[in-house]
Structures are given as C-alpha cells and as structure tokens.
C-alpha positions in Angstrom: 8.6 -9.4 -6.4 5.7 -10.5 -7.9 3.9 -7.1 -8.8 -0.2 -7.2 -9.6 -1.2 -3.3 -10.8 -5.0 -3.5 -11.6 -7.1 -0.4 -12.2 -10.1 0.1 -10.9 -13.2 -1.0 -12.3 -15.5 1.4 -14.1 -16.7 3.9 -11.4 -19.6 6.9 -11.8 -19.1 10.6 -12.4 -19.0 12.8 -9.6 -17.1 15.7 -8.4 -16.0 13.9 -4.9 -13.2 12.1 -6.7 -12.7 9.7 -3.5 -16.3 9.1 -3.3 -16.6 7.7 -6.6 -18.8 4.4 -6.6 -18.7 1.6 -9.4 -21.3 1.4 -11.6 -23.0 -2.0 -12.0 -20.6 -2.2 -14.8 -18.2 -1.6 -12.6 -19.1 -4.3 -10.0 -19.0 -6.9 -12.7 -15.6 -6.2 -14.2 -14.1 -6.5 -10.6 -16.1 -9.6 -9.7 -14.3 -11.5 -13.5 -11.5 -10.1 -12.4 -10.8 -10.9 -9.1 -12.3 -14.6 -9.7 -9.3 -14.5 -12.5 -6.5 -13.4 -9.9 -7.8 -15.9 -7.6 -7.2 -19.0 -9.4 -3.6 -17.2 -10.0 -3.0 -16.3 -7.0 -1.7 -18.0 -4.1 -2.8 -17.6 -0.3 0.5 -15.4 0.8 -0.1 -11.9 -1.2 -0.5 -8.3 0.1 -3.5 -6.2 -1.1 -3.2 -2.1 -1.1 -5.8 -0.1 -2.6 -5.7 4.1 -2.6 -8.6 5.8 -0.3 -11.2 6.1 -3.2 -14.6 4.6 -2.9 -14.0 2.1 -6.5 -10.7 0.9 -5.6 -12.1 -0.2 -2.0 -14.8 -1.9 -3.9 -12.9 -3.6 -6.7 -10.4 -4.8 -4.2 -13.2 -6.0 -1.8 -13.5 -9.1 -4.5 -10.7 -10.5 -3.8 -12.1 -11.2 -0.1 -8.7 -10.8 1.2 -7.8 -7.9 3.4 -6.3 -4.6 2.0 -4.8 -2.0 3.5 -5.3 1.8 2.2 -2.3 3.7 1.4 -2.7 7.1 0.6 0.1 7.3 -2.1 -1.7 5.2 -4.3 -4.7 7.6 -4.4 -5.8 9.3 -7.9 -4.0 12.6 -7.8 -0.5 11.2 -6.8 2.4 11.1 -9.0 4.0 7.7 -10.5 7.5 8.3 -9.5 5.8 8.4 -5.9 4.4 5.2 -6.1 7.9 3.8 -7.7 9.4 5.3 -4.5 6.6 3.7 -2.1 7.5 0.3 -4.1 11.3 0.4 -3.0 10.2 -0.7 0.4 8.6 -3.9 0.0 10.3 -7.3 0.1 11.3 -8.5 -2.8 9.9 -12.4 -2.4 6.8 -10.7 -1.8 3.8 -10.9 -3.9 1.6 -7.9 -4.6 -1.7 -6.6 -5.3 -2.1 -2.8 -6.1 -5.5 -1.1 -6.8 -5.2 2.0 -8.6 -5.5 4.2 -10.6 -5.3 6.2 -14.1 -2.4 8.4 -14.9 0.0 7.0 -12.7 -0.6 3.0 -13.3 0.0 3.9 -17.2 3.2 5.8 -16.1 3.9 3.0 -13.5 3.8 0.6 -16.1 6.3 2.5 -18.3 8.9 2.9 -16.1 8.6 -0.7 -14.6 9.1 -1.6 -18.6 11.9 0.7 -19.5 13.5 2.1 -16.2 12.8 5.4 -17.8 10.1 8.1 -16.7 8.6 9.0 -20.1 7.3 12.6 -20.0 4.9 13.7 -22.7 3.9 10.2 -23.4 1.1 8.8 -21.9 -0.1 4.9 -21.9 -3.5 4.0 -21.3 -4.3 1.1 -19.0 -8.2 -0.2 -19.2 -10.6 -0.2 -16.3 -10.6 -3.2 -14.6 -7.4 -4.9 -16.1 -4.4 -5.9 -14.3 -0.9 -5.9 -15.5 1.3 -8.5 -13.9 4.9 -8.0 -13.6 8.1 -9.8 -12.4 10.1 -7.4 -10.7 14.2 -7.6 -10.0 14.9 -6.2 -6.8 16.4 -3.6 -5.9 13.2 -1.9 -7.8 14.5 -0.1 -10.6 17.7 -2.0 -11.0 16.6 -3.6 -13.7 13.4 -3.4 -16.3 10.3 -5.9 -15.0 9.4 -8.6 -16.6 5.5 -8.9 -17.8 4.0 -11.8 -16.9 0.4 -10.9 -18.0 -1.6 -7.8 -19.0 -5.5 -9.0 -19.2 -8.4 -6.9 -19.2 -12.2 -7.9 -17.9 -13.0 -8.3 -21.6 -10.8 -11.1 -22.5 -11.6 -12.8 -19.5 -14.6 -13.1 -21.5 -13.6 -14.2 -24.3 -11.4 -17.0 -23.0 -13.8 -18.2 -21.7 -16.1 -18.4 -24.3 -13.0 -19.7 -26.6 
C-alpha cells in the first residue's frame, strides 16, 4: 500500500473544532501541496479526509473525490486509525487528511511497529508523509518514501 498521511493546512481558532476553516495561510499551503501530490500521484488513488471543516478544504485541492470517515476525525486515537488501515487493499494507494496527535502517533508506529506512549512527534501543517506499507499492516515497519512540508515545496522550487 502506498500510504499518503498529510495534515491539514493551517486552520483558524475556534471552539467548534469541526468547524474550523483555513486561514488564507492555510488555503495556500494546501493549494502547494496538493499541486506537489499531483504531479506524484497517479489517477487510481483513494482520498479520506475526517469530518472537520480544514481537512475537507485541504483535500478539496486535490480535485479528486473524498470520502469522510469519521475515525480520522481530531479527537480519535492512532491505534484506531491503525485498526481502520487493516482493511484496505494492499495494492491500493492512499490519501489521508488528518490530523495532529494521531498522524504523529500514526507515523511512529507505521516506523517502528511500536505504539510509543509518552512520546510525542510533531507532524507540520500542511506536510505529507509518504509511506510504503507491507501488508498485512503492521507486519512489518513502513518504508518512508517522502516526508515534505509546504515550506520546502518552496524552496525546491526556488533551488
């Protein structure tokens, strides 16, 4: 499985968690972003996003349909998603929008097959981490492809 985790671009405060907007920030990070993942990305890929407001809207760049999953939402825990995972094919290539703990704790696991408690790792808004991922899901550590945040985009370009 080809495995895309990319956090949602920077969104505004608010105490509605699921409402939660980008800011124009925000909206520019997930437009150099998903113009990245495009040129990577073939036409046969899945896109799931949680039910907040900034992960529709940082997925909508991609203009390829999502589908909302509710286990990828803010408040859920990684080893949920991990579980979630298990049941996609594993010649299948996929997009996840999320979000912050979980996606850092996501990371970890798919890294060291270990659930690290106490230890947290920080994944940027807007990046992506791109893994290669053994099937069955947790048989095996992932293999990282890529990790790229909106920021070196940038300066690639530039480069």
């Amino acid at each position: 499985m080809q495995l895309i985790l990319w956090r949602h671009a920077r969104a505004q405060e608010g105490d509605n968690d699921l409402a939660r907007p980008l800011t124009a920030k925000g909206h520019k990070q997930a437009r150099k972003m998903a113009r990245f993942l495009q040129g990577k990305l073939s036409g046969g890929y899945h896109v799931w996003i949680s039910e907040a407001e900034r992960s529709r809207q940082t997925a909508a760049y991609l203009q390829h349909p999502a589908k909302v999953q509710a286990v990828l939402n803010p408040d859920v825990a990684a080893q949920q998603v991990a579980d979630w995972l298990c049941g996609i094919q594993s010649d299948e290539t996929v997009v996840i929008v999320g979000h912050q703990p979980w996606l850092g704790d996501l990371c970890a696991w798919l890294l060291t097959q270990t659930w690290q408690n106490n230890v947290y790792w920080s994944v940027k808004k807007g990046a992506v981490w791109w893994f290669e991922c053994a099937q069955p899901l947790g048989s095996a550590p992932a293999q990282l492809r890529l990790m790229m945040t909106p920021a070196e985009i940038e300066c690639s370009v530039k480069s």
